[in-house]
py3Dmol code that shows the C-alpha trace and the ligand (Angstrom):
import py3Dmol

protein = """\
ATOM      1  CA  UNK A   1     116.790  93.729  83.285  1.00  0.00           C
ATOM      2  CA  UNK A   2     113.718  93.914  86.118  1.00  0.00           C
ATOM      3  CA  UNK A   3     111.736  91.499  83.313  1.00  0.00           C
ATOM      4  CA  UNK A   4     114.788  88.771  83.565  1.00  0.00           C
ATOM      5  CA  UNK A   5     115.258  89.114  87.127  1.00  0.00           C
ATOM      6  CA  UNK A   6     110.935  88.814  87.075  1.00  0.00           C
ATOM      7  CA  UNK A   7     110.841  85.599  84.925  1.00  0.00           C
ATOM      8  CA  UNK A   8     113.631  83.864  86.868  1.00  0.00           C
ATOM      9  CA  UNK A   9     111.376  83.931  90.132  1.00  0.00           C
ATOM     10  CA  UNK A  10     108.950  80.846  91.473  1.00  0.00           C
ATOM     11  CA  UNK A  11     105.704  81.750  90.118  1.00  0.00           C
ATOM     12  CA  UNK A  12     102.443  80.299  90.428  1.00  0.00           C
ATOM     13  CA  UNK A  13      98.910  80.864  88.528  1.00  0.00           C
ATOM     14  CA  UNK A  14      96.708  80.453  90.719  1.00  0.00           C
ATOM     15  CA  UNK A  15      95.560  83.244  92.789  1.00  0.00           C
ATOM     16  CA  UNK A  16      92.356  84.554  90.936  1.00  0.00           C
ATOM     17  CA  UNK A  17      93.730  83.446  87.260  1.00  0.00           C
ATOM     18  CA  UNK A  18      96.489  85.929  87.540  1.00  0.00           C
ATOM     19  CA  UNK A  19     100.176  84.732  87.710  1.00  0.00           C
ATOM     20  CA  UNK A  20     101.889  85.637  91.060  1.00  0.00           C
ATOM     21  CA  UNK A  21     105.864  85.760  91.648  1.00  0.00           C
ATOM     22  CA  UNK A  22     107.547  85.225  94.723  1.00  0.00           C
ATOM     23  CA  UNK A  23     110.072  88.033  95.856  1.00  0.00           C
ATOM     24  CA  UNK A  24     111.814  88.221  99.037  1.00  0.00           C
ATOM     25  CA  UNK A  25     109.033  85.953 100.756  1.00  0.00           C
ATOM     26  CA  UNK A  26     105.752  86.898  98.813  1.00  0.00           C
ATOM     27  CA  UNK A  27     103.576  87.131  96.260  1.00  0.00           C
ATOM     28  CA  UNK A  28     103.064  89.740  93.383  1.00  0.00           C
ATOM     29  CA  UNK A  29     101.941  90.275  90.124  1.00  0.00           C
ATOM     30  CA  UNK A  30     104.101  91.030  87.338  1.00  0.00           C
ATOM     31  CA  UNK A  31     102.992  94.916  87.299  1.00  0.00           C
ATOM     32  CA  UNK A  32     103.172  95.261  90.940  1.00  0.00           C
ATOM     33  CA  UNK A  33     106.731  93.534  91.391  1.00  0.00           C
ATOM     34  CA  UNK A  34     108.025  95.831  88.756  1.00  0.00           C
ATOM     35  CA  UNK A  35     107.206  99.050  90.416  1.00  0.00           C
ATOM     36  CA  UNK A  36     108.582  97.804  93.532  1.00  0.00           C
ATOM     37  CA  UNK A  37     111.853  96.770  92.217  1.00  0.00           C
ATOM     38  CA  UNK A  38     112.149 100.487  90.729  1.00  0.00           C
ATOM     39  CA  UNK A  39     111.383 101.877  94.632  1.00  0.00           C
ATOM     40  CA  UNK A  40     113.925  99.748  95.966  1.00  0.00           C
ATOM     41  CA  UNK A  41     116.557 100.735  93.356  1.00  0.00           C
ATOM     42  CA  UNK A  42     115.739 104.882  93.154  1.00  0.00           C
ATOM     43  CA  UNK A  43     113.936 105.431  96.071  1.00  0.00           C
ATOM     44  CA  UNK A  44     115.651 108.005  98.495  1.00  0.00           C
ATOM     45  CA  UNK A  45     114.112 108.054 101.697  1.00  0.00           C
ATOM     46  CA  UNK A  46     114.125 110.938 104.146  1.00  0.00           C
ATOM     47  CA  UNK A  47     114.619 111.147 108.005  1.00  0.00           C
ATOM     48  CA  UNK A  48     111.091 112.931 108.318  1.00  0.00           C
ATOM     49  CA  UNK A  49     108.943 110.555 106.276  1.00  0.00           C
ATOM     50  CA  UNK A  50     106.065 108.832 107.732  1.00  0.00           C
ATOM     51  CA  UNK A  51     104.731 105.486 106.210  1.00  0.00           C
ATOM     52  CA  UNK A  52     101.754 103.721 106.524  1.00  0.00           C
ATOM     53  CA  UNK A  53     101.983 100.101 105.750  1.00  0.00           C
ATOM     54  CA  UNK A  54      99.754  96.864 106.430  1.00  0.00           C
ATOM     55  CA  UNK A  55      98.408  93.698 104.556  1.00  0.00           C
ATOM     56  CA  UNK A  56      95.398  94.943 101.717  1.00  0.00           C
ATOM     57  CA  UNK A  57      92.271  95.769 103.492  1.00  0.00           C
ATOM     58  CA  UNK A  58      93.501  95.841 107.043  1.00  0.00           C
ATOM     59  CA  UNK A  59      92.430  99.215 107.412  1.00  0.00           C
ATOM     60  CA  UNK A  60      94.675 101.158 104.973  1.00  0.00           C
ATOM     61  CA  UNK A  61      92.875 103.502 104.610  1.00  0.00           C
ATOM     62  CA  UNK A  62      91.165 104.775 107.984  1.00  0.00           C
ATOM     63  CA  UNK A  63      94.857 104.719 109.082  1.00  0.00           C
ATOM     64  CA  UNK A  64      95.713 107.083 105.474  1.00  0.00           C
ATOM     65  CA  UNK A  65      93.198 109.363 107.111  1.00  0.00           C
ATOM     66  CA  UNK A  66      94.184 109.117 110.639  1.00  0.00           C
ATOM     67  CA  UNK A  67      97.960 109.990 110.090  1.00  0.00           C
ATOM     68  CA  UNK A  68      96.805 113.270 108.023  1.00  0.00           C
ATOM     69  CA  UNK A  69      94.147 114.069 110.830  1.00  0.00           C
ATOM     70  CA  UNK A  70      96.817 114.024 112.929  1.00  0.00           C
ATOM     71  CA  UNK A  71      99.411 115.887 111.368  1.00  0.00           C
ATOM     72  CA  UNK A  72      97.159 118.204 110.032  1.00  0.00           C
ATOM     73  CA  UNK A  73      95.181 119.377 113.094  1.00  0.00           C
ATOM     74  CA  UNK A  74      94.409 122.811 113.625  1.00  0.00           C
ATOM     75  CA  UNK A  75      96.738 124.194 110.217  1.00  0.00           C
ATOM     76  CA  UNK A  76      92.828 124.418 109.106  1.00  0.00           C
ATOM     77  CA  UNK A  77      89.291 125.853 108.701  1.00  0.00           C
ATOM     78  CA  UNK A  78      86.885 123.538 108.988  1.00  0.00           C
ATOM     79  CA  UNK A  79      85.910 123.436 105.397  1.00  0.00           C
ATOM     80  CA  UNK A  80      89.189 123.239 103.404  1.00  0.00           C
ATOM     81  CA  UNK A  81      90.756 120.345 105.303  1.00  0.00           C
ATOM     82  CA  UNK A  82      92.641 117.801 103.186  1.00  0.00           C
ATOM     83  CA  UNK A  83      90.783 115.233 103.686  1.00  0.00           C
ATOM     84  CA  UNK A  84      87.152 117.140 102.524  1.00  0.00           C
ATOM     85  CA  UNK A  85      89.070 118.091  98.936  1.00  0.00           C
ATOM     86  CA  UNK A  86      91.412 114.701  98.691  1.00  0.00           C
ATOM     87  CA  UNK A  87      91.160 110.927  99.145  1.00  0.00           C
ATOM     88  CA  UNK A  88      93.068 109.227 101.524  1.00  0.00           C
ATOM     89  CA  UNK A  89      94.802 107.382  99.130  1.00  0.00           C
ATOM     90  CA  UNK A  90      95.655 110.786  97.369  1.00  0.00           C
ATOM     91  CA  UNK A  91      97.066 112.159 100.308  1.00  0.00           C
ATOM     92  CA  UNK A  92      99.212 109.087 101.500  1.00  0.00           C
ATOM     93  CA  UNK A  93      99.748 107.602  97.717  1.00  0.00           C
ATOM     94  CA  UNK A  94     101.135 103.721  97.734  1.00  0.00           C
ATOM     95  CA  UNK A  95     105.149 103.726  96.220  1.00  0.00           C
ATOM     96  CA  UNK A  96     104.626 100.521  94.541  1.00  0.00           C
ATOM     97  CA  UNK A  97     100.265 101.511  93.246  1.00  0.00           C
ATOM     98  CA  UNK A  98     100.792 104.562  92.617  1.00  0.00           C
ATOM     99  CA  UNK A  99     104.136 106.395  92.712  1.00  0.00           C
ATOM    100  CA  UNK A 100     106.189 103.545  91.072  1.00  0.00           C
ATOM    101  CA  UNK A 101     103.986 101.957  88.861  1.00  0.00           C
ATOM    102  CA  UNK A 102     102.822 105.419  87.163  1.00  0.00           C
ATOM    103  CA  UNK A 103     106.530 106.308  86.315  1.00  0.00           C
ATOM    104  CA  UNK A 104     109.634 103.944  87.338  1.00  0.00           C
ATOM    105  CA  UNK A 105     110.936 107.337  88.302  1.00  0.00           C
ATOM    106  CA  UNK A 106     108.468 109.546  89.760  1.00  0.00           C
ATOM    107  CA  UNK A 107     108.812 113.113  90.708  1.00  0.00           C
ATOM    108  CA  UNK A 108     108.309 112.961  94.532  1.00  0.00           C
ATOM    109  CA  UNK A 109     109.230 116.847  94.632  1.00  0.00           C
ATOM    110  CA  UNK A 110     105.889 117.269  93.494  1.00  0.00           C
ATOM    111  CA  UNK A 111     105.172 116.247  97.082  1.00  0.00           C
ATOM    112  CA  UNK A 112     103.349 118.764  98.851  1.00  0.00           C
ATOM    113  CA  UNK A 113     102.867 117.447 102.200  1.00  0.00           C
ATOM    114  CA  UNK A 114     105.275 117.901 104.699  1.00  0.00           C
ATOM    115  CA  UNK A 115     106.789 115.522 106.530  1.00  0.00           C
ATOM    116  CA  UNK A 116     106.345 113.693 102.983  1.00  0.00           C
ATOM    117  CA  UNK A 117     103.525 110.967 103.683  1.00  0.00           C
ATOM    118  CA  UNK A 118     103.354 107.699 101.734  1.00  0.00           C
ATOM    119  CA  UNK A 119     102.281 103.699 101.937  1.00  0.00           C
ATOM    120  CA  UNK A 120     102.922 100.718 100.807  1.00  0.00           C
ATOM    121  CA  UNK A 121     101.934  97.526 101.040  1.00  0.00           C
ATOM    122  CA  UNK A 122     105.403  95.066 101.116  1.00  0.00           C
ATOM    123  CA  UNK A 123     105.976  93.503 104.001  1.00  0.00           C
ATOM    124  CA  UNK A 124     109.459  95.079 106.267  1.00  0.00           C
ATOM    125  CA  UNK A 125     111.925  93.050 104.797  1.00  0.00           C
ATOM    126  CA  UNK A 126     110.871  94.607 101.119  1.00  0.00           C
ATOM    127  CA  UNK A 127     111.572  98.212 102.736  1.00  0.00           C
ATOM    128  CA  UNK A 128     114.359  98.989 101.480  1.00  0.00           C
ATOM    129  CA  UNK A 129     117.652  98.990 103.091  1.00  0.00           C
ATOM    130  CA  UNK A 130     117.876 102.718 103.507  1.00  0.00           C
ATOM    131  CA  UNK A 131     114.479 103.423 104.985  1.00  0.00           C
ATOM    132  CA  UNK A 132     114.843 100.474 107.207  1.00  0.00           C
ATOM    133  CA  UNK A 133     117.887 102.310 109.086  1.00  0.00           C
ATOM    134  CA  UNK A 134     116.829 105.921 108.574  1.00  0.00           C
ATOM    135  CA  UNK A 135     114.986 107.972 111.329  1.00  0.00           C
ATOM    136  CA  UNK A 136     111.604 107.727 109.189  1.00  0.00           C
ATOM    137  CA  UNK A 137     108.226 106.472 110.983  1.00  0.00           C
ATOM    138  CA  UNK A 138     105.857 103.609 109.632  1.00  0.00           C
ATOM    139  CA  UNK A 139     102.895 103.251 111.219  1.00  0.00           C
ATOM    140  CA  UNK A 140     101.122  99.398 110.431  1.00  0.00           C
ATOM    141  CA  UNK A 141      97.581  98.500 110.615  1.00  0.00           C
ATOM    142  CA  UNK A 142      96.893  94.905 110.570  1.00  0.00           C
ATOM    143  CA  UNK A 143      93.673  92.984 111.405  1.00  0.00           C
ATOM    144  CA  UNK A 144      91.942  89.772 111.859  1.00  0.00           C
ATOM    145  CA  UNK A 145      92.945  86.658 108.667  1.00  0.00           C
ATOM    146  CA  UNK A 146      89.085  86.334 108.296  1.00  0.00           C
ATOM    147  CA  UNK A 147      87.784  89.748 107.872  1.00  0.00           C
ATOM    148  CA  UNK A 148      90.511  90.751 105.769  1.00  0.00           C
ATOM    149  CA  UNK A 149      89.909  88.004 103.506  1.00  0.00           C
ATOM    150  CA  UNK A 150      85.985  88.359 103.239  1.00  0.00           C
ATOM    151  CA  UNK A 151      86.837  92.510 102.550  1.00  0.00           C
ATOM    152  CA  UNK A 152      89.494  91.206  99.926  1.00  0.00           C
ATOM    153  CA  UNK A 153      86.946  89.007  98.445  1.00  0.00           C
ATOM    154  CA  UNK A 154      83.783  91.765  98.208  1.00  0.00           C
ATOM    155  CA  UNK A 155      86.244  94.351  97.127  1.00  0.00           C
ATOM    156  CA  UNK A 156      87.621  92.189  94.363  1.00  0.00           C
ATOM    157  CA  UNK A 157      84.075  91.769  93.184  1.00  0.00           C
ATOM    158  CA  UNK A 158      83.238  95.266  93.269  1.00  0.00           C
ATOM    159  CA  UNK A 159      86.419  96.327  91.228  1.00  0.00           C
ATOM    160  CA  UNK A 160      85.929  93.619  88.364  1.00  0.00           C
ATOM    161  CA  UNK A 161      81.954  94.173  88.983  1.00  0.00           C
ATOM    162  CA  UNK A 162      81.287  90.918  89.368  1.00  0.00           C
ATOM    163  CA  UNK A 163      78.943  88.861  91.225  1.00  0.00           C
ATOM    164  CA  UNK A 164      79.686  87.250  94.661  1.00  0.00           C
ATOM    165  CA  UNK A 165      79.670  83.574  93.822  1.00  0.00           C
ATOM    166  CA  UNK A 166      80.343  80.582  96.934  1.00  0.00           C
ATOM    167  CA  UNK A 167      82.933  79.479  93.985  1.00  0.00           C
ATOM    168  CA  UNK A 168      85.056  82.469  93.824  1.00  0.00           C
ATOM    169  CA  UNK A 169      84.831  82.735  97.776  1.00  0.00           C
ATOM    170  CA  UNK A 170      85.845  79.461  98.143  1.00  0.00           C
ATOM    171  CA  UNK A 171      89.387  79.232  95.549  1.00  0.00           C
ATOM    172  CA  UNK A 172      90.030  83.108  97.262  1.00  0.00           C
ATOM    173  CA  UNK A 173      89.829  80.915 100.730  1.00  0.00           C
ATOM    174  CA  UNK A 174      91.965  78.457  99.214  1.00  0.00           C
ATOM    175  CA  UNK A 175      94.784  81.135  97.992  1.00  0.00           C
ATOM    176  CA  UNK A 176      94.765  82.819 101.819  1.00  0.00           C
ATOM    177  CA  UNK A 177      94.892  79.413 103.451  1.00  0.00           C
ATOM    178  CA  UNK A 178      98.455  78.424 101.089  1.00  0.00           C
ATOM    179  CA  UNK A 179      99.591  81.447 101.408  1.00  0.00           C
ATOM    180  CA  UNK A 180      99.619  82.106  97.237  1.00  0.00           C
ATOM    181  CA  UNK A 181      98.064  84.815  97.365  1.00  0.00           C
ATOM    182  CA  UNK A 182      98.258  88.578  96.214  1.00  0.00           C
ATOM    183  CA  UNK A 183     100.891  89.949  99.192  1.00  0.00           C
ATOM    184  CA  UNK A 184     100.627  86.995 100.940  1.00  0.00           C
ATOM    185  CA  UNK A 185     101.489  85.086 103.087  1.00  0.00           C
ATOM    186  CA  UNK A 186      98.979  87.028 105.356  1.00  0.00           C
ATOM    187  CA  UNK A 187     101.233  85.674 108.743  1.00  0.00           C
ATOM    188  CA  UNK A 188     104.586  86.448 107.315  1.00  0.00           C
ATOM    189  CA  UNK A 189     103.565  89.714 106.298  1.00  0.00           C
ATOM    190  CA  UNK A 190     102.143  90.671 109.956  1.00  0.00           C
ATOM    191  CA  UNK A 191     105.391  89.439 111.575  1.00  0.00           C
ATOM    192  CA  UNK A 192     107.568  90.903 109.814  1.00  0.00           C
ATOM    193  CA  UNK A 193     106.140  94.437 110.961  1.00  0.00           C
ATOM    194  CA  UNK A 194     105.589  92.701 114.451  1.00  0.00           C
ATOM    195  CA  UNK A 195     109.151  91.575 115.254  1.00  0.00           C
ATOM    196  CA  UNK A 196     110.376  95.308 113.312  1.00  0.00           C
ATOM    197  CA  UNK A 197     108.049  96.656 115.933  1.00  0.00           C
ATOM    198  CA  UNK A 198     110.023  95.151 118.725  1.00  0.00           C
ATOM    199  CA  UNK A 199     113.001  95.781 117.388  1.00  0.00           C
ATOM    200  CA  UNK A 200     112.664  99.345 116.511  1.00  0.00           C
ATOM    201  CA  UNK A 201     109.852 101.159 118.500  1.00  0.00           C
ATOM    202  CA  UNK A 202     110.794 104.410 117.740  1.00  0.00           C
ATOM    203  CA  UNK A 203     110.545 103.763 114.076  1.00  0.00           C
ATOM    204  CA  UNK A 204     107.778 100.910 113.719  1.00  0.00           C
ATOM    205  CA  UNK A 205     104.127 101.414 115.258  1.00  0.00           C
ATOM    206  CA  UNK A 206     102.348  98.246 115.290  1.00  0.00           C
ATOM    207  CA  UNK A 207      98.369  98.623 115.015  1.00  0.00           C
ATOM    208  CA  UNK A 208      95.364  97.069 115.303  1.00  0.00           C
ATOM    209  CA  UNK A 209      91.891  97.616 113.597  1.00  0.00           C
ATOM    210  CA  UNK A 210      89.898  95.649 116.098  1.00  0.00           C
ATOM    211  CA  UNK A 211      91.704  97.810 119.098  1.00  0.00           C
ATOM    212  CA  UNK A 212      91.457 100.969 116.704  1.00  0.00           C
ATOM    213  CA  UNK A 213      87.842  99.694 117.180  1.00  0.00           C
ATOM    214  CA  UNK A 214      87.324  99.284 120.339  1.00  0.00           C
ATOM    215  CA  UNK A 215      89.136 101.890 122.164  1.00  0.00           C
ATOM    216  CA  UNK A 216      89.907 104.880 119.584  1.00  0.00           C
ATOM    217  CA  UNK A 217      90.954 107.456 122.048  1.00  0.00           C
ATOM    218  CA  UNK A 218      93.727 105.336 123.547  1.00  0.00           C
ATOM    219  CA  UNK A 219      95.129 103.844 120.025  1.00  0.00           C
ATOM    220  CA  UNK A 220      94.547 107.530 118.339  1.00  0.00           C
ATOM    221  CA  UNK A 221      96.585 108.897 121.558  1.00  0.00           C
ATOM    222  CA  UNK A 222      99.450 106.450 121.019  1.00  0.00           C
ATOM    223  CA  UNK A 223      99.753 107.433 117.034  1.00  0.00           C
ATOM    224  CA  UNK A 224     100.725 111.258 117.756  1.00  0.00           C
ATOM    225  CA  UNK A 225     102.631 110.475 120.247  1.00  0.00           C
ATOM    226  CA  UNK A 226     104.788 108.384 117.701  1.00  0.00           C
ATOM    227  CA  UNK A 227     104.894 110.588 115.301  1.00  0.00           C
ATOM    228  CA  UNK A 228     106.169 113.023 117.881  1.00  0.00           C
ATOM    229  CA  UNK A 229     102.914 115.488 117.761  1.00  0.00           C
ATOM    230  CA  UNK A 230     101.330 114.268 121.294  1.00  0.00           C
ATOM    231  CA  UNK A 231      98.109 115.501 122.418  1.00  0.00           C
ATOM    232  CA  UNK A 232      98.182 118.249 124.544  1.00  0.00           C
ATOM    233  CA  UNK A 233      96.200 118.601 127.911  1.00  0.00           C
ATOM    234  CA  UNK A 234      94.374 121.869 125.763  1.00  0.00           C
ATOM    235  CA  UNK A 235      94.028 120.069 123.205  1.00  0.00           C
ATOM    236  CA  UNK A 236      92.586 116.720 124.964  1.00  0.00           C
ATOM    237  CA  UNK A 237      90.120 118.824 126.976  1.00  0.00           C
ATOM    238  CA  UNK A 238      88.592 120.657 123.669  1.00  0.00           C
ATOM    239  CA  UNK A 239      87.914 117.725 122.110  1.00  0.00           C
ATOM    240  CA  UNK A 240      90.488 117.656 119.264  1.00  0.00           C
ATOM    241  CA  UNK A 241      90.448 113.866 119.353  1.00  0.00           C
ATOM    242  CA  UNK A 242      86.908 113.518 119.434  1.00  0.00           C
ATOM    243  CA  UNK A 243      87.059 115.915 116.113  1.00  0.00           C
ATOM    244  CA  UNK A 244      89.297 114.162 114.585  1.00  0.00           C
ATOM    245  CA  UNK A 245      88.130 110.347 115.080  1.00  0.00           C
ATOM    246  CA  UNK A 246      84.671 111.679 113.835  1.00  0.00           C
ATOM    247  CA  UNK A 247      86.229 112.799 110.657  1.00  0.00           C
ATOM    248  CA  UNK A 248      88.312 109.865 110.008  1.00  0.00           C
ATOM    249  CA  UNK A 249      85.194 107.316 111.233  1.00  0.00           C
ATOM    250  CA  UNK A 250      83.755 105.330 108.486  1.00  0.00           C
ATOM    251  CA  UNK A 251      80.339 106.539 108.103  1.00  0.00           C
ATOM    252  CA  UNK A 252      81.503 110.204 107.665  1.00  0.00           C
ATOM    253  CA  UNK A 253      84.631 109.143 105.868  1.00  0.00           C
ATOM    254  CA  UNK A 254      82.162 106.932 103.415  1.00  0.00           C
ATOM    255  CA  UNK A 255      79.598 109.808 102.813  1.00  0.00           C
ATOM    256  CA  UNK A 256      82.010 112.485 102.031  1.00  0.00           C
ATOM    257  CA  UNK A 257      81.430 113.423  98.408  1.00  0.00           C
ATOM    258  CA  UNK A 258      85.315 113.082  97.443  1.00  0.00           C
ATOM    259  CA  UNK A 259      85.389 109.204  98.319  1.00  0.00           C
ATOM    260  CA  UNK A 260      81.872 108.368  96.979  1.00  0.00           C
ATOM    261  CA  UNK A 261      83.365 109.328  93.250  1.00  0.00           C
ATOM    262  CA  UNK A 262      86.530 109.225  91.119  1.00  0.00           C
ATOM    263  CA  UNK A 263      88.856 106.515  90.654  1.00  0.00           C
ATOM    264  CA  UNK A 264      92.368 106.109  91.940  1.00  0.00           C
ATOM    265  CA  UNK A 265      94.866 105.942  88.552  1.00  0.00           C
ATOM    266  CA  UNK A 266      94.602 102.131  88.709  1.00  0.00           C
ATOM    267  CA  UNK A 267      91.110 102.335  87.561  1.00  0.00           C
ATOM    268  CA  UNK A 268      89.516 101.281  91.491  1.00  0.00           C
ATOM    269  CA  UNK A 269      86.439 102.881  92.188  1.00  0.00           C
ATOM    270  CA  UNK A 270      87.410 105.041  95.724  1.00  0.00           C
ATOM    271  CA  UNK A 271      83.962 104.273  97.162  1.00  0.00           C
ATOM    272  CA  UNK A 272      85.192 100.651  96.788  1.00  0.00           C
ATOM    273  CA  UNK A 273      87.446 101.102  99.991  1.00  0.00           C
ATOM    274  CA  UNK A 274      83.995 101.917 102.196  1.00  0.00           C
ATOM    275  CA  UNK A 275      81.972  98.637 102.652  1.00  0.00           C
ATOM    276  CA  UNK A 276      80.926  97.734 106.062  1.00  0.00           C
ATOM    277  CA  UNK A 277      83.638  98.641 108.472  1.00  0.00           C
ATOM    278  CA  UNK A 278      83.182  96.125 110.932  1.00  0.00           C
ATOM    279  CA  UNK A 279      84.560  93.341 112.776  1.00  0.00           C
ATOM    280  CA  UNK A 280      83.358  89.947 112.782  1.00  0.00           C
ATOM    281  CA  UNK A 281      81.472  90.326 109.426  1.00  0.00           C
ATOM    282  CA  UNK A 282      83.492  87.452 108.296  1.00  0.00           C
ATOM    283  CA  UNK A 283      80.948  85.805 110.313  1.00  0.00           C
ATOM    284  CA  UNK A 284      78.281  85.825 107.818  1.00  0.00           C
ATOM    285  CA  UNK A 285      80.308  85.318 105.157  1.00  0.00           C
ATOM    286  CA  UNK A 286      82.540  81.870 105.867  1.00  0.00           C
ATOM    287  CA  UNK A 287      81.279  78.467 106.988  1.00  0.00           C
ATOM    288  CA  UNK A 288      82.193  77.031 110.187  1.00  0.00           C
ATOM    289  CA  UNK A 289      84.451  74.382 108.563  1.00  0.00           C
ATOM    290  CA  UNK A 290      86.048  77.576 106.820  1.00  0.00           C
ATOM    291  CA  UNK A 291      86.328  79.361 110.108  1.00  0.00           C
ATOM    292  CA  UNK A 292      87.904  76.364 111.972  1.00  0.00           C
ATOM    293  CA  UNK A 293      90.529  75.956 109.632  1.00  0.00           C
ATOM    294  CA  UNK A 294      91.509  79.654 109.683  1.00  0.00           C
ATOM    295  CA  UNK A 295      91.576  79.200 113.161  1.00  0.00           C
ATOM    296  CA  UNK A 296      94.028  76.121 112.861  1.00  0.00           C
ATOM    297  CA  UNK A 297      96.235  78.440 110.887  1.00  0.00           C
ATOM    298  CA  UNK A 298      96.824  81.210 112.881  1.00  0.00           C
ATOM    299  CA  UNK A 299      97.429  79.267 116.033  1.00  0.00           C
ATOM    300  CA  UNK A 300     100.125  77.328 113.775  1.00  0.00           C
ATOM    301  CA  UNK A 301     101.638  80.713 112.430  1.00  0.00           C
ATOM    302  CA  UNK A 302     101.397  82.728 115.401  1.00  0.00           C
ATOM    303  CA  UNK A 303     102.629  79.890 117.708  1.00  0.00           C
ATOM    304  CA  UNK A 304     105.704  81.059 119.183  1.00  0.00           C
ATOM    305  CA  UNK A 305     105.288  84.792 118.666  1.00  0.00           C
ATOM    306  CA  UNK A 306     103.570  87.112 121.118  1.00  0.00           C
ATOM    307  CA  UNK A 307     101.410  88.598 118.487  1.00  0.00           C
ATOM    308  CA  UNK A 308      97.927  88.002 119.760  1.00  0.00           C
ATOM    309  CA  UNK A 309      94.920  88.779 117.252  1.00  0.00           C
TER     310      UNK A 309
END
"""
ligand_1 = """\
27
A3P
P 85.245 95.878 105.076
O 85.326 95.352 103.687
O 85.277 94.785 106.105
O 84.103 96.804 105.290
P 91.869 98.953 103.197
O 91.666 100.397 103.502
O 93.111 98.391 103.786
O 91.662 98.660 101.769
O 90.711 98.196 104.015
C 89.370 98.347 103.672
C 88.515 97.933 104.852
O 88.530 98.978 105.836
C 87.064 97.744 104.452
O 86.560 96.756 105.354
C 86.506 99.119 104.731
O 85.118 99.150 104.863
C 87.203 99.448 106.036
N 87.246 100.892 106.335
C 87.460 101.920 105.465
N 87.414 103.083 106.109
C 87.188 102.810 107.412
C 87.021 103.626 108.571
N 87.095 104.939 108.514
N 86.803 103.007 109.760
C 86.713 101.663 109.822
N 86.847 100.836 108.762
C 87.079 101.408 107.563
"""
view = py3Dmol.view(width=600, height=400)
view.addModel(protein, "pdb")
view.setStyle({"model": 0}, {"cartoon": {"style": "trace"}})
view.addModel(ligand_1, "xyz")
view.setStyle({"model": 1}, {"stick": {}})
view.zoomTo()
view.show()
């Protein structure tokens, strides 16, 4: 049934050699669309669940560890917290790479965490109906069209261990720019969380990496206080933020020996998630013609909204 409804979509071969089909507004291969079309049709979501969501390599998973930093302050000793025995991407597994594309019905009572923690990666209007009226929280990272695309490209390298070609840069360019590419459109994806964001604060947090960046106290501050665990003055003046964005930064998140080996079930490396960590590294990656016309596209998309990058 899922393989009809798959075949009868617009599809198009050209992102990377793989065939993408569009549902509900983007892009997604065959394997991936299944799984999602099982977590729209069995998933049941509940009031307490928390949901981290963005575009690939936004920041997915600083915010994975964030989120369990947060929730899980102080339950711990310093040397058996979660995120020193798991991954992030353990702890906060993807429903459509991961939960739904193991097993069209997975056993989510094997969920230990509690409120239940998951991500995903479909834009709002792929949520499904349910969890788009329930009381749950997501929580959405997004980040700058031409770092995310230079991390895409070096991480799709590093998973297929291949060399970093101009070539392969320069058709991946060509899939962002259209918009045919794996989740994309990039722009429709980050307004669709945007205007969800206005329209339901209490249930949609809309972040950024760059201001996750540059002011970490004020961003981490804002995430408990959405997810209804605020900082308290006790805890603010004994440095329990400054704990836990030193955890969660890259360099310690990078060097801890449960993300430097293993693979997630999909075969990807988990050190492959740790590259640089930066912004602007796009920088020495694109041309200035490539730059400009990224540029051009964003103030096209964008124009109208009051999403500012
Ligand atoms: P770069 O390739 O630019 O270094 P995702 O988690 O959505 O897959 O995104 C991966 C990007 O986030 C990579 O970007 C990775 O290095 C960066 N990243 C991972 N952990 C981070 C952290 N703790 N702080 C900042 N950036 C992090």
């Amino acid at each position: 049934e899922t393989m009809n409804l798959i075949s009868s979509l617009p599809s198009d071969v050209d992102f990377e050699g793989t065939k993408l089909f569009k549902y509900q507004g983007c892009w997604y291969n065959d394997k991936t669309l299944q799984a999602i079309l099982s977590f729209q049709r069995d998933f049941e979501p509940q009031d307490t669940d928390i949901i981290v969501a963005s575009f690939p390599k936004s920041g997915t998973t600083w915010l994975k560890a964030l989120t369990v930093a947060v929730l899980e302050r102080s339950k711990h000793s310093s040397d058996n917290h979660p995120l020193l025995l798991e991954n992030p991407h353990t702890l906060v597994p993807f429903f459509e790479l991961r939960l739904y594309m193991q097993s069209s019905k997975p056993d989510l009572t094997k969920i230990s965490s509690s409120p239940r923690l998951f991500s995903t990666h479909v834009p709002f209007q792929t949520l499904k109906e349910g969890l788009k009226n329930s009381s749950c929280k997501i929580v959405y990272v997004c980040r700058n069209m031409k770092d995310v695309l230079i991390s895409f490209w070096y991480f799709k390298c590093a998973n297929q261990e291949i060399e970093k070609e101009k070539n392969s840069l320069e058709s991946m360019f060509e899939s962002f720019c259209t918009g045919v590419s794996y989740y994309g459109p990039f722009w429709e994806h980050i307004l669709s969380y945007w205007t969800a964001s206005l329209q339901y604060p209490k249930n949609v947090l809309f972040l950024k990496y760059e201001e996750l960046k540059t002011e970490p106290h004020a961003q981490l501050k804002k995430l408990a206080e959405f997810l209804d665990c605020p900082f308290t003055l006790q805890e603010e003046e004994s440095g329990s933020m400054e704990e836990i964005l030193d955890l969660c930064s890259f360099s310690n998140l990078k060097n801890l020996e449960i993300n430097k080996t293993g693979r997630t079930p999909g075969g990807v490396a988990h050190k492959n998630f740790y590259r640089k960590g930066e912004v602007g590294d796009s920088k020495n990656n694109l041309t200035p013609v490539m730059e400009k016309r990224l540029d051009m596209i964003i103030q096209e998309k964008f124009r109208g909204s009051d999403m500012k990058f």
